[in-house]
C-alpha positions in Angstrom: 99.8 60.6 24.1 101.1 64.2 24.5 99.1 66.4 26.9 98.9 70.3 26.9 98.5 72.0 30.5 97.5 75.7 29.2 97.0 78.7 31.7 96.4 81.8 30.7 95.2 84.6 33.3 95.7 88.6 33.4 99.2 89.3 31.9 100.9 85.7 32.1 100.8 82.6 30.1 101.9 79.0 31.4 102.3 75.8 29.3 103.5 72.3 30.8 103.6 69.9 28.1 103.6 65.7 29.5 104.2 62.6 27.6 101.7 59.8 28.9 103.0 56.2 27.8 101.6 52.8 28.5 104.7 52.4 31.6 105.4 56.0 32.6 104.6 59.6 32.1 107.1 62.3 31.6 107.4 65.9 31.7 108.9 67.5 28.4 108.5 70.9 28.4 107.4 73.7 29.7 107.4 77.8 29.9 105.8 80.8 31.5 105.9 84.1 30.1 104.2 87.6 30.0 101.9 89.6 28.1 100.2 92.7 27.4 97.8 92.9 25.4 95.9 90.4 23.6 97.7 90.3 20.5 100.8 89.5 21.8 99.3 86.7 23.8 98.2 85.3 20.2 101.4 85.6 18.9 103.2 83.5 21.8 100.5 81.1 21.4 100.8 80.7 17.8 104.7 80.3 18.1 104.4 76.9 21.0 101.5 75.2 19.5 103.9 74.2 16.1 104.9 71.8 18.8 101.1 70.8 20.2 100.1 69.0 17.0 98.0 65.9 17.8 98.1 66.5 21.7 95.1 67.1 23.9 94.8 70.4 25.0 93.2 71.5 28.1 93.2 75.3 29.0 92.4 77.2 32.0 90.1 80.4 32.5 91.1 82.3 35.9 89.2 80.7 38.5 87.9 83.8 40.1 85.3 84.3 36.8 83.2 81.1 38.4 80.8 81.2 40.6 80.5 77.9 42.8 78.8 76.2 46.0 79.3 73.5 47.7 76.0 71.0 48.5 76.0 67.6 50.4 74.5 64.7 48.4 73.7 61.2 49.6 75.7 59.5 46.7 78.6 60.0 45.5 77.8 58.7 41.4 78.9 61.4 38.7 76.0 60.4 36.5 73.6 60.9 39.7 75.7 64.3 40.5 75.2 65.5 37.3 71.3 65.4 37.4 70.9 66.1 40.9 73.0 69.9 40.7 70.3 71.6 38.9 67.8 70.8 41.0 69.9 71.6 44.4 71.0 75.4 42.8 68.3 76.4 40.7 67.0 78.7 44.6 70.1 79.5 45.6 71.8 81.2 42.1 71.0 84.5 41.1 71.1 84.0 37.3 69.4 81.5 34.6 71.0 78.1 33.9 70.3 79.0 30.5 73.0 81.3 30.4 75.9 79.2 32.2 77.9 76.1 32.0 77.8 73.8 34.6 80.2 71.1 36.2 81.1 69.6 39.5 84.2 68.0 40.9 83.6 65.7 44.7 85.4 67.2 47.7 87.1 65.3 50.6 88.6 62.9 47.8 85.2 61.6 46.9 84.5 60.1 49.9 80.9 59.9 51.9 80.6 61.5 55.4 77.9 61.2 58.2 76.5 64.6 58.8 75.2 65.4 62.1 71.6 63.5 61.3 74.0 60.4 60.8 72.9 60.4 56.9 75.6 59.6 54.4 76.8 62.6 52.7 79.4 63.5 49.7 80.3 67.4 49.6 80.0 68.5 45.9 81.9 71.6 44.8 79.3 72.6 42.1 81.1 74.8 39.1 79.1 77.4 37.2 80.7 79.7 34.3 78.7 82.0 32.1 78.5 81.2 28.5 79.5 84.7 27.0 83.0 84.1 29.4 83.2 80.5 27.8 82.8 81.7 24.2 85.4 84.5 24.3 88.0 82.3 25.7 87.5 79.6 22.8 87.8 82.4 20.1 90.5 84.4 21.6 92.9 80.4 21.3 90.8 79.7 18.0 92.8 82.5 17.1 95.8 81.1 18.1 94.7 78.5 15.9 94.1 76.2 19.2 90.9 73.8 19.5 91.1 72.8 23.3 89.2 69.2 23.9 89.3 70.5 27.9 88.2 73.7 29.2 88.5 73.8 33.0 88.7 76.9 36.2 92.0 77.6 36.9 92.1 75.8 40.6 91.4 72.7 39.0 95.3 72.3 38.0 96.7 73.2 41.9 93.6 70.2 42.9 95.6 67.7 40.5 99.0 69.1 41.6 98.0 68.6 45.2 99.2 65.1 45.6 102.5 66.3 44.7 103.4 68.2 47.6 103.5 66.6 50.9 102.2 68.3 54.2 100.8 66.8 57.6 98.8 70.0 58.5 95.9 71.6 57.6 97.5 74.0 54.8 96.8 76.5 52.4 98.2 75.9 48.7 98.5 79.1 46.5 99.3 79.7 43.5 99.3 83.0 41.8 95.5 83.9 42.4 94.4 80.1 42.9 93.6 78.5 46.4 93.6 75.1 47.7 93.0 74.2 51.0 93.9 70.5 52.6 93.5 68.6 55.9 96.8 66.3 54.9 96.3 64.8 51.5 92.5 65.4 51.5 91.8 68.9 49.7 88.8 70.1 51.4 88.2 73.6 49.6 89.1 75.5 45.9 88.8 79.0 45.2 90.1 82.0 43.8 90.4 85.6 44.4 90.3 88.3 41.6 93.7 90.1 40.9 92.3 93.9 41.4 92.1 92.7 45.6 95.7 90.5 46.0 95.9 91.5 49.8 91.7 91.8 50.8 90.6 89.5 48.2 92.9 86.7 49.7 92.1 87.8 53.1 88.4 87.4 52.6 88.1 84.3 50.6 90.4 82.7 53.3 88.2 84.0 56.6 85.2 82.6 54.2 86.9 79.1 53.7 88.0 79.0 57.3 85.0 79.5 58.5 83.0 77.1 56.3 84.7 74.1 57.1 85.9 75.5 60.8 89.1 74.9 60.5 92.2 77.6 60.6 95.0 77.1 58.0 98.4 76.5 60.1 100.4 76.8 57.3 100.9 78.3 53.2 102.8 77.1 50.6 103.5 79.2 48.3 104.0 77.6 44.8 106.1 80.3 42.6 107.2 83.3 43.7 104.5 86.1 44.5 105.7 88.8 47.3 102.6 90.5 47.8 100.8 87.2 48.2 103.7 86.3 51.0 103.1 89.3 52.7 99.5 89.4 53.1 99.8 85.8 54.2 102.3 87.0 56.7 100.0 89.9 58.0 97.3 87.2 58.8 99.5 85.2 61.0 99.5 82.1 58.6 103.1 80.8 58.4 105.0 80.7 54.5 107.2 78.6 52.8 108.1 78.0 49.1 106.9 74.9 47.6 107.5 73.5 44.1 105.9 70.1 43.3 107.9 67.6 41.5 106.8 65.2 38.7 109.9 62.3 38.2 112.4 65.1 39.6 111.5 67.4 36.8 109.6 71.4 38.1 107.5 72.7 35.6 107.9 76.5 34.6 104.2 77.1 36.3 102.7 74.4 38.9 99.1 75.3 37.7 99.5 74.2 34.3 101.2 71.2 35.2 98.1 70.2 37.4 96.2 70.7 34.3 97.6 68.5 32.3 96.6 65.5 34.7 93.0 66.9 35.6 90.6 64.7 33.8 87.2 65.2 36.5 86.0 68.3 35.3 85.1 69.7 31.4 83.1 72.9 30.6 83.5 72.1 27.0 79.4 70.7 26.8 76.5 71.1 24.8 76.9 73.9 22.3 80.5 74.1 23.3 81.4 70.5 22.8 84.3 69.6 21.2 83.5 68.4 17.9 86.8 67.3 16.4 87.0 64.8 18.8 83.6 63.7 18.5 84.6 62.9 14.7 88.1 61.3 16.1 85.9 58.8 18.2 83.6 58.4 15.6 87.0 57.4 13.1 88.4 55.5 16.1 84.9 53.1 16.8 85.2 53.0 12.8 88.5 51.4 12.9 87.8 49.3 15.6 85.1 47.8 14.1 86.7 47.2 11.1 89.6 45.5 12.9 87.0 43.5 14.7 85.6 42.1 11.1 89.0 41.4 9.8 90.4 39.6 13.2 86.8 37.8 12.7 87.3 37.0 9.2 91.0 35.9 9.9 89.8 33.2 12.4 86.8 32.0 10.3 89.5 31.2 7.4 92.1 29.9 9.9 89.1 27.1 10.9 88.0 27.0 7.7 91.4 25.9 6.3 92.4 23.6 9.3 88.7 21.6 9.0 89.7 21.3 5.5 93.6 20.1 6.0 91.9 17.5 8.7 89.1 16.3 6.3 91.7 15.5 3.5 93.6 13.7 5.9 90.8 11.7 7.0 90.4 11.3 3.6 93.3 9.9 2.2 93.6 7.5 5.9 89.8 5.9 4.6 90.9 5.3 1.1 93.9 3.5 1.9 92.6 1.3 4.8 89.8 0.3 2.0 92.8 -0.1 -0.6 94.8 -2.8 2.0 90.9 -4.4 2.6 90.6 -4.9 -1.3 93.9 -6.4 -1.7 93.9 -8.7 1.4 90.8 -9.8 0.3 90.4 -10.0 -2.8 87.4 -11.8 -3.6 84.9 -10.0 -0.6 82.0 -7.4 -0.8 83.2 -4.4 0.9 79.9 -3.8 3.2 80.9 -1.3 6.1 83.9 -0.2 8.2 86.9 -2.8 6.3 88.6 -2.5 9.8 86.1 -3.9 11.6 85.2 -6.7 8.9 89.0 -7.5 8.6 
């Protein structure tokens, strides 16, 4: 199964492209390249996906165009998440859930907590992107002449590329505009911060994580090369180094998109903007397996059907000539019930 990790944020587009097989995945391709206007980013778009046909497609819109929260639940269950959210936001969001798509990913790896009551707890990072935001993405690639099944924020590709890099500290991943922080291998916080603010917007969004999970970053890693990022890190007092996660040896062009091509939690593509082809696909693919299923059926009734049938005949042919060696030993008797037990 091919898979399409698509970013696309102000001025710069980023594609990792992964072959998932039944023994290993592989990374085949993958670029990053600028643009300035939308046109062109059509063009460039139109140009890779000659390679993209048949693969599932999930694509990116910058992160900083959600708005999110984080809420505590007492289970951990997607189903239970999913109609618990609307409830838990519907005081604390300033707009109608009429007008936004909403989705979730669990924080801490998924894992339940105490809080201080001694309650179980699961920390929720609850998604929220306005519809009008949503629909201009999908006609600006159906332009393209790209259908993407996924449609996910931007942070949700450094989240799956996470596990990739290794670090024993409480650290700070970033990625152009895209924020993850972790306590070891346990991300504890996604964000972004919008482009016009590189050096305040970062600053900000990181005194506002810091100080919601009370805990100061000891360390960046920066994933790509972004000086002004660097140095506003650097003003902070937050160590740097250069990171670049890799998948079988292989670094993709963009470590974003690579992420995305293995996130499979979240999906704003729902309701109204479902994906529809592959509703038909599933629909052709239940088809087919239910048509197997008759024939594999059919095939066994015949193959029992023909081996009762060999075994009768048998049976058969052995009664006939055990009555046959009855007649001829005895000639002149009745046959009246099993000959080998009156011989």
């Amino acid at each position: 199964m091919k898979i399409v990790g698509l970013k696309i944020e102000k001025g710069l587009v980023a594609a990792a492209v992964v072959q998932k097989g039944l023994r290993q995945t592989e990374l085949m391709d993958s670029f990053s390249a600028p643009f300035a206007t939308d046109a062109e980013l059509i063009e460039i778009l139109k140009e890779k996906a000659k390679d993209w046909g048949g693969a599932r497609i999930v694509s990116s819109i910058p992160g900083y165009l959600f708005s999110q929260r984080v809420v505590h639940l007492p289970f951990a269950d997607r189903k239970r998440v999913e109609k618990a959210l609307p409830f838990e936001l519907e005081d604390n969001v300033p707009f109608a859930f009429d007008d936004i798509v909403l989705d979730h990913i669990a924080l801490d790896g998924g894992k339940s907590g105490k809080d201080s009551d001694g309650q179980t707890e699961t920390p929720v990072l609850a998604i929220m992107l306005p519809q009008a935001v949503l629909r201009q993405h999908l006609e600006l690639l159906s332009a393209a002449g790209i259908d993407p099944q996924v449609i996910v924020p931007s942070y949700i590709g450094l989240n799956a590329v996470s596990p990739m890099i290794k670090s024993d500290r409480n650290s700070l991943l970033v990625c152009g505009r895209d924020l993850c922080v972790r306590n070891g291998e346990t991300v504890k916080a996604l964000r972004s911060f919008a482009p016009a603010t590189a050096t305040g917007g970062l600053q900000h969004t990181l005194q506002a994580l810091e100080t919601d999970h009370k805990e100061r970053v000891e360390k960046a890693l920066i994933l790509g090369s972004d000086d002004v990022v660097q140095s506003a890190l650097a003003r902070i007092g937050i160590a740097v180094e250069q990171s670049a996660p890799e998948f079988h040896r292989k670094q993709a062009a963009d470590a974003v998109s690579l992420g995305l091509a293995f996130s499979d939690q979240v999906n704003f593509r729902k309701g109204e903007f479902a994906y529809r082809r592959a509703d038909e696909g599933m629909r052709r693919r239940r088809r087919t397996v239910i048509i197997a299923g008759a024939a594999a059926a059919l095939l066994l009734a015949t193959n029992i059907g023909v081996k009762y049938y060999v075994i009768e005949s048998s049976y058969g042919r052995l009664d006939r000539a055990i009555k046959e060696i009855y007649r001829q030993t005895f000639p002149d008797a009745r046959l009246a019930g099993d000959p080998a037990q009156l011989m």
